[in-house]
C-alpha positions in Angstrom: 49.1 74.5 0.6 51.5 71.6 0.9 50.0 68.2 1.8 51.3 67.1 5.4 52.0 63.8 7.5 51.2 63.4 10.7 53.2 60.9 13.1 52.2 59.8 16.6 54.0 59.9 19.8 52.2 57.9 22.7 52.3 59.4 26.2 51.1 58.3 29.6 48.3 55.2 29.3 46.3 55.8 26.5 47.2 59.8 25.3 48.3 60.6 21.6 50.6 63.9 21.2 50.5 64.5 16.9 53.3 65.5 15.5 52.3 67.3 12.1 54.9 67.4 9.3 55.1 69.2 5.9 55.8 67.6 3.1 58.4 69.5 0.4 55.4 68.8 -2.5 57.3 70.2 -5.2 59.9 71.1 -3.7 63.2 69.0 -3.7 63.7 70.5 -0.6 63.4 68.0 2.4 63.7 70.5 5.2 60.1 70.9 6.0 59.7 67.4 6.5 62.0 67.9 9.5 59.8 70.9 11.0 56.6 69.6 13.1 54.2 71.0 14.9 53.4 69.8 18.6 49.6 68.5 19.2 48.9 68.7 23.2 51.9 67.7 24.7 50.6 66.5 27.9 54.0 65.1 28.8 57.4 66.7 27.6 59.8 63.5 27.6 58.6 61.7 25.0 58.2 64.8 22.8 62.0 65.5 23.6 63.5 62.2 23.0 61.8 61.8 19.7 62.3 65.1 18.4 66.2 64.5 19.2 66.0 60.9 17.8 64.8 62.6 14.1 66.1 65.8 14.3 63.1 67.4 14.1 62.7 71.0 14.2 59.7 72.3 16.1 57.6 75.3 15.0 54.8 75.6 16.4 52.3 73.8 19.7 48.8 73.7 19.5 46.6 73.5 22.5 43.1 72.3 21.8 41.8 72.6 25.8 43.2 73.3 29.0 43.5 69.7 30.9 47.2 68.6 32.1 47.1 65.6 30.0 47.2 68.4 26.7 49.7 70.9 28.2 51.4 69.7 30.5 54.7 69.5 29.3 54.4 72.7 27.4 56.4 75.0 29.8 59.6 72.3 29.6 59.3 71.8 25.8 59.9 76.0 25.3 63.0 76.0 27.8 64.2 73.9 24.7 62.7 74.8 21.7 60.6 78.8 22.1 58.2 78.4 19.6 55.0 79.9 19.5 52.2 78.8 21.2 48.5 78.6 19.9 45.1 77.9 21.9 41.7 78.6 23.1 41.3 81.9 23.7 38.7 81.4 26.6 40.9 79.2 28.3 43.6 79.8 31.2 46.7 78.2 29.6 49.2 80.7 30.9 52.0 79.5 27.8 49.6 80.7 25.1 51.3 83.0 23.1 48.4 83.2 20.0 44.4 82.9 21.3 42.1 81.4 18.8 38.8 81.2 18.2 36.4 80.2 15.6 37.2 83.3 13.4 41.1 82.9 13.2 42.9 80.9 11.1 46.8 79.7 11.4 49.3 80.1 8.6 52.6 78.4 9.4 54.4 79.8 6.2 57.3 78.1 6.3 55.5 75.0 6.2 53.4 75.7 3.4 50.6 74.6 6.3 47.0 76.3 7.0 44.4 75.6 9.7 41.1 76.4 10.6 39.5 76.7 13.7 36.4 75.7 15.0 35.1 76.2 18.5 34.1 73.0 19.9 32.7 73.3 23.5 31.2 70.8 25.6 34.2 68.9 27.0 35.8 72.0 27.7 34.0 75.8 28.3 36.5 76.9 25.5 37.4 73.5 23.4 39.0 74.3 20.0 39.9 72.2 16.7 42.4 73.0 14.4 41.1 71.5 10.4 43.6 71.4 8.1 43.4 73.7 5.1 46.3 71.5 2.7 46.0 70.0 -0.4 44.1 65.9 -0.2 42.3 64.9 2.7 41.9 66.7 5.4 43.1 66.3 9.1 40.9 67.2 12.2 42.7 67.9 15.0 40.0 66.9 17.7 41.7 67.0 21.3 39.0 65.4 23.9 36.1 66.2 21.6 35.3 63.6 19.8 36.9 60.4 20.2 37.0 57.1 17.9 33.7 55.4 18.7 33.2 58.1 21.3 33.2 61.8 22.4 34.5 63.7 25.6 32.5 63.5 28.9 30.7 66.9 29.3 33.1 67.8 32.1 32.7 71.9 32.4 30.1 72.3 29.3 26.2 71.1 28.4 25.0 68.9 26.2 23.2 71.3 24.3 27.1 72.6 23.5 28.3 69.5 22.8 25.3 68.4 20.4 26.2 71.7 18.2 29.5 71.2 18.5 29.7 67.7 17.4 26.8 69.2 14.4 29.6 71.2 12.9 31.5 67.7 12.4 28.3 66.3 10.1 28.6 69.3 7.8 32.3 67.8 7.0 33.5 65.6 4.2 33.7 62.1 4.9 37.1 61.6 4.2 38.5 64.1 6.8 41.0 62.0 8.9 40.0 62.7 12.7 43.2 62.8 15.0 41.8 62.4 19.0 43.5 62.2 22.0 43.4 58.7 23.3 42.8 55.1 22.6 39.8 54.9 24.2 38.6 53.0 21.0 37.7 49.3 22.2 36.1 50.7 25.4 33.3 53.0 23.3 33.0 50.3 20.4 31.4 47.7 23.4 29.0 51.0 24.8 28.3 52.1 21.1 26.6 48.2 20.2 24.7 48.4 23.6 23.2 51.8 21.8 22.8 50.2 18.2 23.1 46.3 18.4 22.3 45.6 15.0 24.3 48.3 13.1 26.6 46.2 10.3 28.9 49.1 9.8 29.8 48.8 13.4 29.4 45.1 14.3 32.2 45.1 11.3 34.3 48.2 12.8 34.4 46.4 16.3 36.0 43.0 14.5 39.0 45.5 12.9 39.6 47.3 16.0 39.9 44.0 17.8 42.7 43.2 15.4 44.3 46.4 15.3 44.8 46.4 19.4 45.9 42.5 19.0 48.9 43.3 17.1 49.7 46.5 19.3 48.4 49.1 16.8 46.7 52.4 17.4 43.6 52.8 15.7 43.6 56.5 15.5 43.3 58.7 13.4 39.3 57.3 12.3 37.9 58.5 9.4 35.0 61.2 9.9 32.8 58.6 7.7 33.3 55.7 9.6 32.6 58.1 12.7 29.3 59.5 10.9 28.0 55.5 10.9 29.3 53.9 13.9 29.7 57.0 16.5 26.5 57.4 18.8 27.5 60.8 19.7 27.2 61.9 16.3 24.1 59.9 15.0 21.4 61.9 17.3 19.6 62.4 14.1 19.0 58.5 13.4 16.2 56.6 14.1 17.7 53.7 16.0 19.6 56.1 17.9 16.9 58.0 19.1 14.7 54.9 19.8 17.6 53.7 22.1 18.0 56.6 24.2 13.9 57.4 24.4 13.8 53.3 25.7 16.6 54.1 28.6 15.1 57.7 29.2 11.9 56.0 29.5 10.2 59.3 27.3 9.7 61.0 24.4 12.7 63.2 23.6 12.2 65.9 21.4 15.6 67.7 20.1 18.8 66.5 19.0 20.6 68.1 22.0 17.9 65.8 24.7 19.3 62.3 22.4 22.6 63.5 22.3 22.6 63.9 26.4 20.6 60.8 27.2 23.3 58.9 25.2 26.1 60.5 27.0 24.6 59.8 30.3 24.1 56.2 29.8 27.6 55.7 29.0 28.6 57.9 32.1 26.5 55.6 34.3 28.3 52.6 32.8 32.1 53.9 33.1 
């Protein structure tokens, strides 16, 4: 598999639509750095006017839920460019041209590009990810999941879904490069010290993402790592964590799933 780029195209507030990229590798070739794929394009005019600034050739969308920020300028993108269409397979997203689900994979062969997918539900009844199969580190494709310093509110799934989706992400290598949605980064970094005040790998992560956003840069995609130490919705297993949410619970919780929902309730009772 050929290693790939990813670029990002801002839209709306705060969303991210990914544009993925092949790169030729071997190959002199520097056609496939022109074709992209299209990550939730919630909006099609920014899409548009950057694929027409580059001359970029789209291939392919992915959908990773259903929300309107993540499709809706799908239907205007195909009156341009008919590409195929991939997402959830449990979700009504009437553009989908190839449901997925956790056994499918995606080949884009003339990109030399391969994904996984993994069902991730929670934010979402039928949330997917697409995990890049190329050559170096890999790219997770994340939608509303999991954010940077954060995950998605638990808007049509439980917590117990959400705790095992987000357990798939712990089984992954640390060096996995996590592409979200939005720049909600500064806003869970301040909820994610009320949870672990003392952590240094965060007190430190909070200082460089207060520099990023100074000079105006995005600071997505987050390494899975950095997520594994500083992300409260993905440290239900650690000590501090657990204290924290059995202090505002105000009881003894007894699963993963039970810290991983107090945590999200706290912050849903602060935003």
């Amino acid at each position: 598999m050929n290693p790939l780029k990813v670029t990002c195209i801002p839209a709306f507030d705060d969303n991210y639509i990914w544009f993925i990229h092949a790169l030729p590798g071997n190959n002199p070739e520097k056609k496939s750095q022109q074709q992209i794929i299209i990550v939730d394009p919630g909006e099609a005019y920014p899409v548009l006017q950057a694929i027409k600034a580059h001359n970029y050739q789209p291939e392919a969308i992915f959908i990773t839920h259903h929300h309107g920020d993540h499709t809706g300028g799908v239907k205007e993108i195909l009156e341009h460019y008919p590409v195929p269409v991939y997402g959830p397979a449990t979700e009504n997203i009437p553009a989908i041209s190839h449901k997925l689900d956790e056994t499918k994979t995606v080949s884009l062969n003339s990109m030399g590009l391969s994904f996984k997918i993994l069902d991730v539900p929670g934010h979402t009844r039928g949330h997917i990810a697409y995990l890049s199969q190329n050559n170096g580190p890999k790219s997770l494709f994340i939608g509303d999941t999991l954010f940077a310093g954060g995950c998605g509110r638990l808007f049509e799934g439980t917590a117990e879904q959400m705790q095992h989706s987000l357990a798939k992400l712990l089984e992954m290598d640390g060096n996995t490069l996590v592409y979200c949605a939005h720049e909600y980064t500064e806003d869970n970094l301040v909820f994610a010290r009320r949870v672990e005040p003392d952590n240094p790998e965060l007190i430190q992560r909070i200082k460089n993402t207060q520099v990023l956003r100074r000079d105006g840069k995005a600071t997505v995609p987050s390494l899975l790592k950095l997520e594994k130490q500083t992300n409260p919705f993905l440290r239900f297993n650690s000590d501090r964590v657990i204290k924290a949410a059995e202090q505002f619970a105000g009881k003894k919780l007894t699963s993963p799933a039970e810290v991983f929902g107090t945590v999200r309730y706290w912050k849903d009772t602060l935003d």
